[in-house]
N, C-alpha and C positions, 0 to 999 in steps of 0.2 A: 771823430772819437779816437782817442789814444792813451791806451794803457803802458805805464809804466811799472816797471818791479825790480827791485833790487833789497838788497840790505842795509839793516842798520849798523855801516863802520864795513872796517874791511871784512870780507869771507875768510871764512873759517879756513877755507884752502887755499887761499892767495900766496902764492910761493915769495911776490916781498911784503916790504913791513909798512910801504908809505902810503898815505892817502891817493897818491895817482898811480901808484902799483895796483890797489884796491881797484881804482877807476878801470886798470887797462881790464884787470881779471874778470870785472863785472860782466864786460862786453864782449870777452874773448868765450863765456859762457854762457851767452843769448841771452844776459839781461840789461835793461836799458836804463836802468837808477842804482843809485846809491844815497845812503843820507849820512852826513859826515858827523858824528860824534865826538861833540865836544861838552859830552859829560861829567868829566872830570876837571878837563881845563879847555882852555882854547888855544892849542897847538899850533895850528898855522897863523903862518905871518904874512902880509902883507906880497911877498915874494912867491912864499912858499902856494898862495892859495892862488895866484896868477898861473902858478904850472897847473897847478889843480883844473883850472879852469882850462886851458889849452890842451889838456889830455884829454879831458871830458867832451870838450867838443869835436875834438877830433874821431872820439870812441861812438859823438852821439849816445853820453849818457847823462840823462837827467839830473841835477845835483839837490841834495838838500840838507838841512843841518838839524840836530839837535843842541840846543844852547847845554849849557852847566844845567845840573841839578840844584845849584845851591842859591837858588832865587826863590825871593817871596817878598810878592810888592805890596803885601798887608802885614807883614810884620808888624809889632809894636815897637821894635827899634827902628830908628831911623838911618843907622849907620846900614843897618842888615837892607833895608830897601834902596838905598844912594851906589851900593856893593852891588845890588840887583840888575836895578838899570843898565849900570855899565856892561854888564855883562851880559846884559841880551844889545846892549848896542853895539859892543865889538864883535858880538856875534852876527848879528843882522851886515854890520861894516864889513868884517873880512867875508861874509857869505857872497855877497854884492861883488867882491873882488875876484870871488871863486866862479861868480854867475850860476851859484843858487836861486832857486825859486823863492825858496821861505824858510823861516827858521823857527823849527818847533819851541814852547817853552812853555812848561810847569808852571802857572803865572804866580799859585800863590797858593796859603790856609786859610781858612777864616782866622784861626789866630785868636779865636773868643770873640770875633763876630758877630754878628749876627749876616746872615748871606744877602741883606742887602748894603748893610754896612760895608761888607767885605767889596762887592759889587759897586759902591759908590768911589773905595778909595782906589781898587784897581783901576778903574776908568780915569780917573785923574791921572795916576800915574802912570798909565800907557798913553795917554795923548802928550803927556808931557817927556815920556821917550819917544813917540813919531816926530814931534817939534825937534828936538836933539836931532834927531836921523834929518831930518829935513835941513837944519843950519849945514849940516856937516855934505849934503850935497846927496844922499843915501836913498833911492825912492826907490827902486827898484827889487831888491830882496826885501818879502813879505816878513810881518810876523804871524805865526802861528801860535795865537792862544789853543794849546793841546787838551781835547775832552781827559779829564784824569777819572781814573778807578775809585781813589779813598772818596769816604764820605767826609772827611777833615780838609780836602783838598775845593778849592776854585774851581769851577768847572764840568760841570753838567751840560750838556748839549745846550739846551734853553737860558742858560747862564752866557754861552759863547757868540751863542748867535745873536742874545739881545746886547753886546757889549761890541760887537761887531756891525750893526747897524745902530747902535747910538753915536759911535766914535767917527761913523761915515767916511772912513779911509779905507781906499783901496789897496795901502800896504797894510791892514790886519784884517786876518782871515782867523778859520779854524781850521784847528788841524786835527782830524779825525782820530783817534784809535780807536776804531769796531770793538777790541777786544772790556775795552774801558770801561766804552757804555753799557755792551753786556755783563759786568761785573757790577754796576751802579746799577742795571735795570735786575738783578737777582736772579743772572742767568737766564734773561730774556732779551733778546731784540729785535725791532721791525727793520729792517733796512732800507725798505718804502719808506715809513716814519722818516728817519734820520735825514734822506737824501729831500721827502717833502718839504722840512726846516730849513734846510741847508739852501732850497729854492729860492726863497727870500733876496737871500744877499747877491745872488745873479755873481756869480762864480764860473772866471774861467775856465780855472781847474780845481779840483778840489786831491791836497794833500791828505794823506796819511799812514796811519801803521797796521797791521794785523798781527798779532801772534794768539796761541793757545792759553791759555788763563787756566789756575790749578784750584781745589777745592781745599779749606783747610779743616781740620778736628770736624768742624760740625754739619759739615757739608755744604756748606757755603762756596760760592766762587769768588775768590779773592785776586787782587793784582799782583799775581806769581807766575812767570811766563814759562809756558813750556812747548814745546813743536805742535804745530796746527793737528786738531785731529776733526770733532767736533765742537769743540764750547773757546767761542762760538764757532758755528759753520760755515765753511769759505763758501762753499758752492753755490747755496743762495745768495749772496751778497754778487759772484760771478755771475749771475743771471739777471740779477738787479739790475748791474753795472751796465751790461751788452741788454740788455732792453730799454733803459732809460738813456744810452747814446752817451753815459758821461765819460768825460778826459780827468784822469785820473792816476796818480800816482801811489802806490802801495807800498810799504817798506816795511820789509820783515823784521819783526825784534822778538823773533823765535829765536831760544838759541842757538838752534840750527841753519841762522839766516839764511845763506842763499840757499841750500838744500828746501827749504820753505818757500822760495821766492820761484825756485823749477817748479816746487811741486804746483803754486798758483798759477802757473805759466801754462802748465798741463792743464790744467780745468780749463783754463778759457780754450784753449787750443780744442779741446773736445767738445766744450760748447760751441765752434764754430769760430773763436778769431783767429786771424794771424799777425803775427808779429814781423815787422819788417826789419832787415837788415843783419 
């Protein structure tokens, strides 16, 4: 068993600006991941994300990626889903150059779906980007179809896991976010539950995010990130983790990132584990 923790993009206090500055600072402050944020756009090139990867190994830190936000492989245009692909396949492409794990990604809306509809054309269309990844020589960096918060969005745990064994590839996984499914479950979650689904697919490792999720007007909990406190709770998911043996990466998208990623670091460490190096 091995736990990983870092942030999502660089630390808040990383004195440079680049992704392998990011990398060195991650390591120089006891944490062992990073998830490279290409939210916006995808920044590194080819060159650039080779250093990336040579820093990283050298730091012994874990890498992973979040794709763009601007995908959705259920659109009703076709231009907007041709625009998608690509963009989770240079993402998946330069990740693999970088020696990421996996690369998170927002798959999609229902879009006036219906959720099996929606469910039928995303499958098509992520086996028909592994096939792409596969001509291009690319097996290695995972996709992570990511549990999402909204109820407009793709992606409920039971939506990922059945699209993940129907597709029977070993480069697509899920990619967790705890706080997601607590926000979808109404301010509930089993984390037995989540980890007994996720059993299924016989996973190496399993990816993903944690942050703190905000209430809005009506007292609902919505997909609004704010520093860990309780909603949801880290400490039993900590307990979960080191009692079920799982290897595991966690990436904070608190926006207090690494200051979040210590503070998970400390739970375990008082539960009993240790961190190497």
């Amino acid at each position: 068993m091995t736990i990983y923790l870092g942030p999502a993009g660089l630390p808040t206090s990383s004195k440079g600006s680049s992704t392998a500055d990011g990398v060195k600072y991650v390591s120089e402050i006891g944490l062992n991941a990073m998830e490279i944020e290409f939210v916006r756009f995808i920044y590194l090139n080819e060159k650039s994300a080779e250093e990336v990867k040579k820093v990283a190994k050298e730091s012994n830190i874990r890498l992973s990626i979040h794709a763009p936000y601007f995908i959705n492989l259920c659109s009703k245009d076709k231009k907007v889903i041709e625009a998608s692909k690509e963009r989770i396949i240079k993402s998946v492409f330069i990740g693999e150059v970088a020696g990421a794990d996996a690369v998170a990604v927002h798959a999609a809306y229902y879009t006036g779906l219906t959720p099996e509809q929606a469910y039928e054309k995303l499958k098509e269309n992520t086996m028909d980007i592994l096939d792409k990844l596969k001509s291009k020589g690319v097996t290695k960096t995972k996709i992570g179809i990511e549990t999402t918060g909204r109820k407009t969005q793709f992606g409920t745990l039971d939506e990922i896991v059945e699209l993940c064994r129907d597709v029977k590839s070993k480069q697509l996984v899920p990619y967790i976010d705890w706080a997601h499914i607590f926000v979808r479950g109404n301010g509930k979650i089993s984390y037995g539950e989540v980890f007994d689904k996720i059993a299924a697919l016989k996973l190496d490792h399993i990816n993903s995010h944690f942050e703190g999720v905000d209430k809005n007007k009506k007292g609902e909990f919505v997909d609004v990130h704010v520093p860990i406190d309780s909603s949801p709770p880290f400490e039993p998911l900590a307990r979960e983790i080191l009692k079920r043996k799982v290897d595991i990466t966690i990436i904070s998208e608190s926006p207090i990132l690494e200051m979040d990623s210590l503070k998970m670091k400390q739970i375990f460490e008082k539960l009993g584990y240790r961190f190497h190096g």
